[in-house]
LOPALUM-705568 format. One line per field, with one value per residue (C-alpha): x negated, y, z negated; residue in one letter. Coordinates in steps of 0.2 Angstrom, whole numbers, plus 5000, padded with zeros to 4 digits. Layout:
residues N
east <- X:...
north <- Y:...
up <- Z:...
residuo <- A:...
end
This chain:
residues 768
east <- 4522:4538:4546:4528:4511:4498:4490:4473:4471:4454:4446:4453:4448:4458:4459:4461:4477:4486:4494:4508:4513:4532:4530:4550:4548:4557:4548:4558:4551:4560:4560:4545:4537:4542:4536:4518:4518:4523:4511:4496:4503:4502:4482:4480:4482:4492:4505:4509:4519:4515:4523:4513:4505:4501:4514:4522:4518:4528:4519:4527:4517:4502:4484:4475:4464:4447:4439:4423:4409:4402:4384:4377:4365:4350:4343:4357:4361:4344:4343:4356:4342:4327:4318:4334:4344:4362:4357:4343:4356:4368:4352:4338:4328:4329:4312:4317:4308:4303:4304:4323:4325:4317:4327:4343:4335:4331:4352:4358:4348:4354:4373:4370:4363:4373:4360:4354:4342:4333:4324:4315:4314:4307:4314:4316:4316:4335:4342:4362:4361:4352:4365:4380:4376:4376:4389:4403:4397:4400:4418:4421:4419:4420:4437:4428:4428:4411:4410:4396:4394:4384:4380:4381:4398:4383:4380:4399:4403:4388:4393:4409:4410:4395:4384:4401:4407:4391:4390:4406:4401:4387:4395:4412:4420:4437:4435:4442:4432:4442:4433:4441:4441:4444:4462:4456:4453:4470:4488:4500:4517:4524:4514:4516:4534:4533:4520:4531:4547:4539:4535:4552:4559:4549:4552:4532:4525:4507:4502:4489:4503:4515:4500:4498:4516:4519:4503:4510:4525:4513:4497:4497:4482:4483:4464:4460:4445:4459:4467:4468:4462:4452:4457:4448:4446:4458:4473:4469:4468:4484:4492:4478:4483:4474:4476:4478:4495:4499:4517:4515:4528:4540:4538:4554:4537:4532:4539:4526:4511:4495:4487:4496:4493:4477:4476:4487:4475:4459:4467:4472:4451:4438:4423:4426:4415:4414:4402:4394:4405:4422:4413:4408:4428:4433:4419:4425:4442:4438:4427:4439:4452:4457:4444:4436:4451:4464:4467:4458:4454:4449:4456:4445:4430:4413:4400:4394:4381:4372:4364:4355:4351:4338:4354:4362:4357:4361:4379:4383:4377:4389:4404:4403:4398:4415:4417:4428:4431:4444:4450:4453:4462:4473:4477:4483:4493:4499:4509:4517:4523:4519:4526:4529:4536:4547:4551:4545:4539:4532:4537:4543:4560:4559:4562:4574:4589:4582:4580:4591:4597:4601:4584:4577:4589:4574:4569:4557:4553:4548:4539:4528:4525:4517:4508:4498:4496:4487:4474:4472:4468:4455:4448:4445:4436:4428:4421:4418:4405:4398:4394:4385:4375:4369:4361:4349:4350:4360:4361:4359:4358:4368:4352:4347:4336:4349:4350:4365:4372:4375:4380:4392:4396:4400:4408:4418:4429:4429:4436:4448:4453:4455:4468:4478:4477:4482:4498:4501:4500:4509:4525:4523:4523:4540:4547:4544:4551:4567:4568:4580:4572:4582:4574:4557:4553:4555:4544:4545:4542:4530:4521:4522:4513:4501:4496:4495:4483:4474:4474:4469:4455:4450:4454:4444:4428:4428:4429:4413:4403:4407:4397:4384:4372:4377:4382:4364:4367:4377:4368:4379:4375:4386:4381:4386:4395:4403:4420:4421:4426:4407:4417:4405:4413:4406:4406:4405:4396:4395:4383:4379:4359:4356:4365:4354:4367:4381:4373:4372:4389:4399:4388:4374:4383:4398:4398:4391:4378:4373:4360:4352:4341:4335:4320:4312:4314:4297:4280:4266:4275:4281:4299:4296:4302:4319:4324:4321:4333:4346:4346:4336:4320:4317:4335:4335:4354:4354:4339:4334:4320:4310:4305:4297:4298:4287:4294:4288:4285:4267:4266:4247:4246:4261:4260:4247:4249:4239:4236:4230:4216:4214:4232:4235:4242:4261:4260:4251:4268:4265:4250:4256:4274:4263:4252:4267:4274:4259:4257:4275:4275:4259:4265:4281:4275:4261:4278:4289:4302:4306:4305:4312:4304:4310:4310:4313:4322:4333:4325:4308:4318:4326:4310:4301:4314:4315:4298:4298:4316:4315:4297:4300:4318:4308:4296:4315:4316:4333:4331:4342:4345:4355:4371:4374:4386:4393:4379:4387:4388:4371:4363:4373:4367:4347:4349:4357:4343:4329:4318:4326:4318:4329:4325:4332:4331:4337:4353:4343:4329:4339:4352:4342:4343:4336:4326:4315:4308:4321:4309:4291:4286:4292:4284:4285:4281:4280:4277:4297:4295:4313:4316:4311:4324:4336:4348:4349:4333:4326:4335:4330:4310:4313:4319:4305:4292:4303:4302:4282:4283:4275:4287:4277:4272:4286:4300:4294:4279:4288:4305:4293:4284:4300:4309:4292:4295:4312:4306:4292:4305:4316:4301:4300:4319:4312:4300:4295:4295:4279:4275:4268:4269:4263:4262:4257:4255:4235:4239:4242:4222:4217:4226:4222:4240:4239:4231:4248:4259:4246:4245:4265:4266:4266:4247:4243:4231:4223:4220:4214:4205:4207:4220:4213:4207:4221:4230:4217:4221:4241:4237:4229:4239:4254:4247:4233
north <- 5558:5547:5550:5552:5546:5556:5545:5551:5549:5557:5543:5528:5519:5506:5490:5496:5493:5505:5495:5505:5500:5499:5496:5494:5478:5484:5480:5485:5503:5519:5533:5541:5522:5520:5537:5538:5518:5523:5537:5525:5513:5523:5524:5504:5504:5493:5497:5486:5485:5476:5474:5476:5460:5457:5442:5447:5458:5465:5468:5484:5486:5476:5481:5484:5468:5476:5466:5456:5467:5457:5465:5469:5456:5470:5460:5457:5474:5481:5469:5480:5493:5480:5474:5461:5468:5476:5492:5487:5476:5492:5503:5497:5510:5508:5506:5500:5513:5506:5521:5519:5502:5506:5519:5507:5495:5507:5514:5497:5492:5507:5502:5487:5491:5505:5515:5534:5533:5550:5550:5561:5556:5564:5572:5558:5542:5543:5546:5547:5529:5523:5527:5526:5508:5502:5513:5506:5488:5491:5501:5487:5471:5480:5489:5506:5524:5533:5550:5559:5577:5587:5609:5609:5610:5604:5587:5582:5585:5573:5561:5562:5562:5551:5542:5534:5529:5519:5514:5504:5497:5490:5481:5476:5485:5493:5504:5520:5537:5555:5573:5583:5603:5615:5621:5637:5630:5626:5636:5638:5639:5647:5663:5661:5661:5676:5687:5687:5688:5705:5709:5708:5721:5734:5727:5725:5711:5706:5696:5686:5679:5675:5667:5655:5653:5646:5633:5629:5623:5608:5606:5590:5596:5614:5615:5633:5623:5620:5634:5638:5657:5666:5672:5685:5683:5696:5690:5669:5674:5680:5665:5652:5639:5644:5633:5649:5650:5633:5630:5610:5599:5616:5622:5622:5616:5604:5589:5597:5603:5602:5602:5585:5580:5578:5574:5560:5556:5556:5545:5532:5532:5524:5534:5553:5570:5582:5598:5602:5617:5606:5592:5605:5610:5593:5588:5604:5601:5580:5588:5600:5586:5576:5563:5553:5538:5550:5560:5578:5588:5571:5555:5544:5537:5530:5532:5547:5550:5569:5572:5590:5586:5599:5614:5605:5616:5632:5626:5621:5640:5647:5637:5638:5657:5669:5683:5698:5714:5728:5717:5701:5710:5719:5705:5695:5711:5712:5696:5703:5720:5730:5743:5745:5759:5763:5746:5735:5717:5701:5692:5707:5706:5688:5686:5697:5684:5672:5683:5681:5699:5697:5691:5705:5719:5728:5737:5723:5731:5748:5740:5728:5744:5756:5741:5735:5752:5757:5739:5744:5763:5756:5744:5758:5769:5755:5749:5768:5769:5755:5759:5775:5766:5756:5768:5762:5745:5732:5721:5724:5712:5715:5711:5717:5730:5739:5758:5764:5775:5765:5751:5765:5769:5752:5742:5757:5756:5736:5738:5750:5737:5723:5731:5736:5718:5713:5722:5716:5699:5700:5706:5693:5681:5691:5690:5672:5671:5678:5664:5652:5631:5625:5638:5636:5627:5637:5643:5661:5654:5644:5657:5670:5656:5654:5674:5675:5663:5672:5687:5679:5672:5691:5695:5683:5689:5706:5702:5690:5706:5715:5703:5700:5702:5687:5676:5668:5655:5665:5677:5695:5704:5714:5717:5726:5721:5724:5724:5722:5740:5744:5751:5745:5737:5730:5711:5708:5690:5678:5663:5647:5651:5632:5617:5603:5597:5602:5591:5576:5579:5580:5570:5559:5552:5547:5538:5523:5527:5543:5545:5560:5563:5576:5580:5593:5586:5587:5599:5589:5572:5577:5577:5585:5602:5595:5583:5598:5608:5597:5586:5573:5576:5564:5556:5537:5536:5527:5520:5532:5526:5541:5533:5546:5540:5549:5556:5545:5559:5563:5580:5578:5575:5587:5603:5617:5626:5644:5657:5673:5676:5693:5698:5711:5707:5707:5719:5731:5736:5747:5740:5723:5727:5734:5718:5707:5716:5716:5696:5693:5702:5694:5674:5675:5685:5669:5656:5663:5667:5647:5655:5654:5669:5667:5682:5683:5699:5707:5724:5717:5707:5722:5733:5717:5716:5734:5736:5720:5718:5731:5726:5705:5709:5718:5701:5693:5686:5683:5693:5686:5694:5688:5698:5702:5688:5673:5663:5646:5658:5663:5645:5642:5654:5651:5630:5636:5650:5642:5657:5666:5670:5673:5683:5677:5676:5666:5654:5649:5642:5626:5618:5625:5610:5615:5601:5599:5615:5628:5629:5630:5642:5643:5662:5663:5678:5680:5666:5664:5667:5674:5690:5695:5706:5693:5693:5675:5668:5684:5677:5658:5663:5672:5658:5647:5658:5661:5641:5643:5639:5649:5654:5657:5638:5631:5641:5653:5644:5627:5635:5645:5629:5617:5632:5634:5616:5618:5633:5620:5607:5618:5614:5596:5589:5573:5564:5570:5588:5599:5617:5628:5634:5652:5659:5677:5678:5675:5674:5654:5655:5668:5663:5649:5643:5643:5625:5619:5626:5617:5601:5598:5603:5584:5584:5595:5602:5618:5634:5645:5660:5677:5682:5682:5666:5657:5667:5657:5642:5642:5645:5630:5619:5624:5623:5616
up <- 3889:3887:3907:3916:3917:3928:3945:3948:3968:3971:3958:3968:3984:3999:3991:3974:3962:3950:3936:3926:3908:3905:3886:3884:3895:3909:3924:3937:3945:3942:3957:3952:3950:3970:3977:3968:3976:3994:3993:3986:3998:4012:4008:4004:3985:3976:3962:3948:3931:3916:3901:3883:3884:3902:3903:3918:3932:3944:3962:3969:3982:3989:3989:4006:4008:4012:4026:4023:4030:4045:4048:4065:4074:4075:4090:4099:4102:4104:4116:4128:4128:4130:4146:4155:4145:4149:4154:4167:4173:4179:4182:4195:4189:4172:4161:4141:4131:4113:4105:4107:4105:4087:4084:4086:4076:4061:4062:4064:4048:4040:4045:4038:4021:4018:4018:4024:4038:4045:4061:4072:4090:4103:4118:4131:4118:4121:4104:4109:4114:4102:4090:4099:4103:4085:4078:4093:4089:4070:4072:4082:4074:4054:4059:4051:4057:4063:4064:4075:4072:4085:4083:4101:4114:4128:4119:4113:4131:4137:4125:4128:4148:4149:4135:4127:4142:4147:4126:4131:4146:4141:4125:4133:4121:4118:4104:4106:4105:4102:4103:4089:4092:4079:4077:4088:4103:4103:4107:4095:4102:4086:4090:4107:4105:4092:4102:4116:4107:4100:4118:4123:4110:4117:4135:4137:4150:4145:4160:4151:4140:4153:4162:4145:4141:4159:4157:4141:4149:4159:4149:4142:4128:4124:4125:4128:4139:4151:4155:4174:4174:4159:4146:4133:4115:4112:4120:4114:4096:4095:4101:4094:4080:4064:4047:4038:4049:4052:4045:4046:4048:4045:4061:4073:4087:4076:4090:4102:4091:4100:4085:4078:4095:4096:4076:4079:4094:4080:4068:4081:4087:4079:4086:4082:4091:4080:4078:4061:4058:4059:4048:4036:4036:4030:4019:4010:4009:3998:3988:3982:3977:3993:3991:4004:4005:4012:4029:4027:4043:4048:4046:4033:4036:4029:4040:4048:4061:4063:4079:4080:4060:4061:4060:4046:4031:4043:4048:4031:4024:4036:4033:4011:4015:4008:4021:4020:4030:4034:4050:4041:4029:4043:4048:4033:4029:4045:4044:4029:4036:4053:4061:4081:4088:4072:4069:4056:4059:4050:4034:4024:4036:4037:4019:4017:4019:4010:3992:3979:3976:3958:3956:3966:3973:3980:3997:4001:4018:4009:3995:4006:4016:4001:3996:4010:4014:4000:4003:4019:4014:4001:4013:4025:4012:4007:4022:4027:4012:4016:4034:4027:4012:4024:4035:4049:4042:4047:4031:4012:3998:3982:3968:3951:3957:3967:3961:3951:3963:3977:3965:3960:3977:3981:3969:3962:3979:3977:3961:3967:3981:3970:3958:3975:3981:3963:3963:3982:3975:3964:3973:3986:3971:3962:3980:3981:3964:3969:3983:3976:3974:3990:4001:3996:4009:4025:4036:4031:4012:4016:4025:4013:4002:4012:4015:3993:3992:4009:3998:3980:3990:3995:3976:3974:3982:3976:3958:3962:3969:3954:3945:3957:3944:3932:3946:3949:3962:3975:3987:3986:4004:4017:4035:4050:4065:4079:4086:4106:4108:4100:4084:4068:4053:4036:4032:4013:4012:3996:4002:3993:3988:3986:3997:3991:3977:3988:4002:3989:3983:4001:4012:4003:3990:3996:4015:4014:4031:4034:4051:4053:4069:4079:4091:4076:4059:4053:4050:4056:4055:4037:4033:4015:4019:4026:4017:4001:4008:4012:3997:4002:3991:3977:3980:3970:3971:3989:3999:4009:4025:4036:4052:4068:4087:4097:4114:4127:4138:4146:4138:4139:4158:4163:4151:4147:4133:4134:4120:4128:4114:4115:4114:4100:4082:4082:4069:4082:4089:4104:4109:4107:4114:4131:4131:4132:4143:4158:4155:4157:4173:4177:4173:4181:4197:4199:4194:4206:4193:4185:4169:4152:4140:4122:4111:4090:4092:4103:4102:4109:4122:4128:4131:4139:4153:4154:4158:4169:4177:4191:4198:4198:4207:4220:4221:4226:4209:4199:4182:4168:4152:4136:4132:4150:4154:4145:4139:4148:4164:4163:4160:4175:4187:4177:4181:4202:4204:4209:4208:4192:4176:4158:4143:4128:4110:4094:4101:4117:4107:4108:4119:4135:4147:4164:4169:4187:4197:4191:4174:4174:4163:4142:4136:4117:4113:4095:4080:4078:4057:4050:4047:4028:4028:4030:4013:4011:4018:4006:3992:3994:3995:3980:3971:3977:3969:3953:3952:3951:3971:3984:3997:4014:4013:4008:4017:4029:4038:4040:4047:4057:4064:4068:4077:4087:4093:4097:4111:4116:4119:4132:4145:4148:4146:4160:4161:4178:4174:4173:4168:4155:4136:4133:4116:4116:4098:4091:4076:4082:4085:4070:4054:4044:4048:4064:4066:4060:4075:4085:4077:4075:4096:4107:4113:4130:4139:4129:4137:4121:4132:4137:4148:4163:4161:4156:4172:4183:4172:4175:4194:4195:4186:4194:4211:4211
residuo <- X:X:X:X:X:X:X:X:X:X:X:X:X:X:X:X:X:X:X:X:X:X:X:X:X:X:X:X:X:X:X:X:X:X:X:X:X:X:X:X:X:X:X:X:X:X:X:X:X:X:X:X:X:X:X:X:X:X:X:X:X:X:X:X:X:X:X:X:X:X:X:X:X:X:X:X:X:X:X:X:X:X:X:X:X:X:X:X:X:X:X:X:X:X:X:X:X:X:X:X:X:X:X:X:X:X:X:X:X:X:X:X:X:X:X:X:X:X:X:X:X:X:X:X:X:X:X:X:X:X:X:X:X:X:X:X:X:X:X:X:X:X:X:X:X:X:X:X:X:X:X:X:X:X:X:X:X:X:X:X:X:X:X:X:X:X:X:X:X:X:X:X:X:X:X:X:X:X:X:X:X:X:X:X:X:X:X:X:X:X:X:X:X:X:X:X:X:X:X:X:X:X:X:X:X:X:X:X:X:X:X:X:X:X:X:X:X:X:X:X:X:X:X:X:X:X:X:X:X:X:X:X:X:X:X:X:X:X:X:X:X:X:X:X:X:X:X:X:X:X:X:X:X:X:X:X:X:X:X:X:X:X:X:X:X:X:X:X:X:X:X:X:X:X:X:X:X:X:X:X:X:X:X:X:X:X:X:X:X:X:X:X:X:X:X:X:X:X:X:X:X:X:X:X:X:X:X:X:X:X:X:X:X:X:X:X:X:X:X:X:X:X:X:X:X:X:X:X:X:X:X:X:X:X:X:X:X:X:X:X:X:X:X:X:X:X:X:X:X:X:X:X:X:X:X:X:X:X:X:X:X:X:X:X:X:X:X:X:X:X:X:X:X:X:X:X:X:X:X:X:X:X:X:X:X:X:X:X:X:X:X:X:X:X:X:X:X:X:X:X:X:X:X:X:X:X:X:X:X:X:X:X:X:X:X:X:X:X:X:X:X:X:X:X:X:X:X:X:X:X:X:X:X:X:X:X:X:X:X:X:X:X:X:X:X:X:X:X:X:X:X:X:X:X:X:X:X:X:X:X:X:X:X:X:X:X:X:X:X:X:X:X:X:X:X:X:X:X:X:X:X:X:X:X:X:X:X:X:X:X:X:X:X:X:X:X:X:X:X:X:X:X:X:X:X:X:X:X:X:X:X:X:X:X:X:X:X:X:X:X:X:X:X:X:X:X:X:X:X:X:X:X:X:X:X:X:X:X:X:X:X:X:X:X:X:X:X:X:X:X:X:X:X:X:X:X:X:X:X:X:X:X:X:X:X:X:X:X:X:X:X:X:X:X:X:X:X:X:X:X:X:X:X:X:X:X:X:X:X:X:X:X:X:X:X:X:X:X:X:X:X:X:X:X:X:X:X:X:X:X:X:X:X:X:X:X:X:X:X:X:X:X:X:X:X:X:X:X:X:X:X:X:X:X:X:X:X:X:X:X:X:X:X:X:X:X:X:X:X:X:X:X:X:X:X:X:X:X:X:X:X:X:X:X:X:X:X:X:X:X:X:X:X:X:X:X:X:X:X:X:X:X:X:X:X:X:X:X:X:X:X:X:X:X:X:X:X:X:X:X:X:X:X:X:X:X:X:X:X:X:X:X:X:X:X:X:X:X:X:X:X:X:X:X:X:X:X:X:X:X:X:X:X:X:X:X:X:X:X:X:X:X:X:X:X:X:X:X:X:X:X:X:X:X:X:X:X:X:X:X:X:X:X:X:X:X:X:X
end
């Protein structure tokens, strides 16, 4: 209109130029001309204005000059991994392995085109150099961000404390590299300073937060990491920093914010760790309208590494996955009113001082209080019915077919709890109403800003599950958990059922290079299944190359892989849960312990190792079970132990690094297929067969067989290690599938007999 003129950030990219029109002639920039220029300024785009007729331009502000792009010499910096090169040079043992030399050739070229590059290499062909080698050499000499996102803390910490390091060394180079956590991992001295503020009315010393309140006093970080004593999840999490909290440059700590801290420290690097999950975070927040110029949760960049590229599709489900539950709801509602001892607390007290009372001359203490009471109350009946629909099951998916009474049951109480969060959020609003324009920006307002939209997200959710049924590419389901005390609750879910066009939109179609590798991206040297369900498939927007690097490990001189042939159908449960059970025993008594036995489910695990664990502690060997200690405690006790076995299940099918004598034996017991029960994985096979598809081939078989080669992989993690692969599952050697697992494992030696036999057969190549 006549006074403003909308500047459409998102659209425009460093280097570009907005040119405003003053048609009276008047060139010279009015204040709103000079704060839209600082603010594109402030991300390299220039501001002009013209006249009518383009006669006469005034330059505001200057356009960021984009650098020219000077490409990587491919074989001078494969050269630093190749025979005389660099590395042999600070190694005297080193042998240049070609696999990884091509795999830096095939990123370099991908840096250098600005294309997406997808490689599986092989454990041992050395994939963290290979990649970090090109991407310092390119932030280096190109003046450009690289982001590396990892699922694991294990490898951000190797690369971090090790492989960058040496990355560096080896080029001479000075570029800076930064791990960036997520906001929880980090204190907040806000709610420290609020938590023990509270304590101190009721004259209560919690020792754990004085403990934390004198670190924070020295720590230099605020990294939970480096806290001198532990800590439980209890007591961190009310003191954690949390973006639903975080006041921002409002808060009175603001000067000493670890969280600026080490964002400061991000955007000052031009190597950034990540993990998936935090990637996921920021990818969301620019395609929701921050764009991929500006700072998000992380500073700008254009080109973006994955490592572990294999648990891209699953991180991405649980980050765009909408969760609620009683508990999150307590505690939004808890920051707006609590009572301790007779004595309210939280923002309902906080803004009462800073309310207009002719506005709204109100007891805003009493109406917060009857308001989140009655959310709470329907939350509680509401998760109460849930809990008993459920039954014996632990998940149920909302679908078409669901019967009328427990839709009934359900979504009747949902309704019921979104019309009290409707009338919650609207007082909050009416509150913030009341607060006059030049107190709008405090803490407490801002807060109070920040629990509505918490809530309206909630809202949010429940009216989405009311309509389940019309809502076609969204997965509806609830599940129940566990809080530390044992006490069961309901989580309500609402998951993305496809990714692929998210995948394009957040990750594929804008950075310039995207690398994904992994040990296990492909199904007998086939990518087709992943790159489907990441996006990938049939993709002619940007080149996009598939290149395999097999592990240069001698798999088929050090491992033997052993079926038992006449072990019992899965399906078969007792006679097969018995089986299992004598070969275990039998396998790990001959081993010694030096065991890892991987299980698909937590209730076979547990009767395995009650039927084992008493008898192999008598032979004097170590018996370790998930869920009995921390798992980081318990890989370290498995790696120290020479003569220890661990049962585990689904999270220790990966990341299990316990190279030389401490592991010997890899037990699979069962063909790690899903679970059909599971609501999303349920959800996505039925939209394969709806789509003319057949589901078990596509989905089910080729999940099953790159999770089998993850177990394989925890065996042989150098290349001087040797030991043995059992599956105790026949259906590997009786189903027209089977061949498949086989056929995508590394070539070994084969023992496909009877049990005793393949005993004998184990003895020998372990001793013998």
């Amino acid at each position: 209109h006549d006074t403003a003129a909308p500047a459409l950030r998102p659209h425009m990219e460093k280097g570009d130029v907005v040119i405003h029109n003053h048609p009276s002639g008047n060139l010279r920039p009015s204040d709103p001309d000079l704060a839209v220029a600082s603010s594109l300024g402030n991300l390299g785009i220039g501001f002009f204005i013209v006249d009518n007729l383009v006669d006469r331009v005034y330059v505001v502000a200057e356009p960021y000059l984009l650098k020219e792009i000077e490409p990587l010499d491919v074989d001078e910096i494969s050269a630093t991994l190749g025979p005389g090169g660099a590395l042999s040079r600070l190694m005297d043992s080193y042998e240049a392995r070609d696999s990884q030399v091509g795999l830096l050739e095939a990123i370099g070229e991908a840096f250098n085109e600005d294309s997406i590059c997808v490689a599986e290499a092989g454990t041992g062909v050395g994939k963290s150099m290979a990649y970090l080698i090109p991407a310092i050499a390119w932030a280096e000499r190109n003046e450009e961000r690289v982001v590396v996102s990892t699922a694991t803390i294990n490898l951000q910490q190797q690369l971090v404390e090790k492989d960058i390091p040496l990355a560096l060394k080896l080029l001479g180079s000075t570029v800076k590299a930064a791990l960036v956590k997520g906001r929880g991992n980090y204190l907040c001295l806000r709610k420290l300073a609020e938590t023990r503020e509270e304590d101190s009315l009721f004259s209560e010393v919690d020792e754990d937060l004085k403990a934390i309140a004198e670190w924070s006093e020295t720590t230099r970080s605020g990294s939970r990491s480096e806290l001198p004593q532990f800590v439980g999840d209890r007591v961190w999490s009310k003191v954690a920093a949390e973006a639903d909290g975080c006041l921002a440059q409002r808060c009175r700590f603001r000067e000493r914010c670890f969280v600026l801290q080490a964002r400061r420290e991000a955007a000052t690097a031009q190597l950034l760790v990540v993990n998936h999950h935090l990637l996921f975070s920021d990818l969301s927040v620019r395609i929701s309208g921050a764009g991929f110029e500006s700072t998000a949760v992380l500073p700008p960049f254009q080109r973006l590494i994955f490592d572990e590229a294999h648990n891209m599709e699953r991180s991405a489900t649980s980050y765009f996955s909408e969760t609620m539950s009683r508990y999150s709801l307590a505690r939004q509602l808890g920051r707006l009113v609590r009572r301790r001892r007779g004595r309210a607390l939280g923002l309902a007290v906080r803004l009462g001082p800073l309310v207009d009372r002719t506005a709204l001359d109100a007891d805003i203490v009493g109406e917060l209080e009857a308001l989140t009471g009655k959310v709470a109350e329907r939350a509680e009946a509401l998760d109460a019915i849930a809990l008993s629909s459920l039954g014996a099951e632990h998940t149920r998916r909302f679908t078409g077919d669901i019967t009328p009474e427990v839709r009934e049951a359900l979504l009747d109480p949902m309704a019921e709890l979104h019309d009290a969060l409707i009338s919650l959020i609207a007082y909050v609003q009416k509150i913030l109403d009341a607060v006059p324009e030049e107190r709008l920006e405090t803490p407490e307002a801002y807060e109070a800003r920040i629990v509505r939209e918490r809530l309206e997200g909630y809202g949010s959710l429940c009216q989405s599950f009311s309509q389940f049924d019309e809502i076609l590419d969204r997965v509806f389901w609830i599940e129940r958990l566990r809080v530390s005390s044992g006490e069961p609750f309901i989580q309500f879910v609402v998951t993305p059922l496809d990714l692929s066009g998210l995948m394009r939109e957040a990750v594929f179609d804008p950075y310039r290079t995207v690398v994904c590798t992994s040990a296990t991206l492909t199904v007998k040297d086939d990518f087709s299944f992943w790159l489907r369900r990441v996006g990938l498939h049939q993709f002619e927007r940007r080149s996009v190359r598939t290149v395999i690097f097999p592990s240069p490990f001698p798999y088929r001189e050090h491992v033997l892989l052993g079926v038992p042939s006449e072990a019992p159908e899965p399906t078969s449960e007792q006679p097969y849960l018995d089986f299992v059970s004598r070969f275990v025993y039998d396998v790990l008594e001959l081993s010694e312990g030096r065991g890892l036995v991987l299980f698909t489910s937590y209730a076979m695990l547990r009767s395995v190792y009650d039927a084992v664990a008493v008898p192999l502690s008598e032979r004097s060997i170590t018996v370790l079970k998930q869920g009995d200690d921390d798992r980081a405690l318990l890989l370290g006790r498995f790696n120290t132990e020479i003569t220890s076995v661990l049962f585990a299940t689904d999270s220790f099918w990966e990341g299990v690094d316990a190279p030389g004598e401490t592991l010997r034996v890899v037990i699979i017991c069962r063909l790690p297929f899903r679970v059909p029960s599971d609501p999303v994985i349920k959800a996505r096979m039925e939209a394969i067969e709806a789509a003319g598809g057949n589901a078990f081939n596509q989905y089910a078989l080729p999940t099953a067989v790159m999770r089998l080669r993850q177990g394989f992989g925890r065996l042989m993690r150098r290349s001087s290690d040797r030991g043995v692969v059992l599956i105790l599952d026949s259906r590997i050697m009786r189903k027209r599938y089977g061949p498949l697992f086989i056929e995508s494992l590394p070539e070994t030696q084969r023992s496909l007999t009877p049990s005793s036999q393949l005993l004998a057969d184990v003895e020998l190549f372990l001793y013998g």
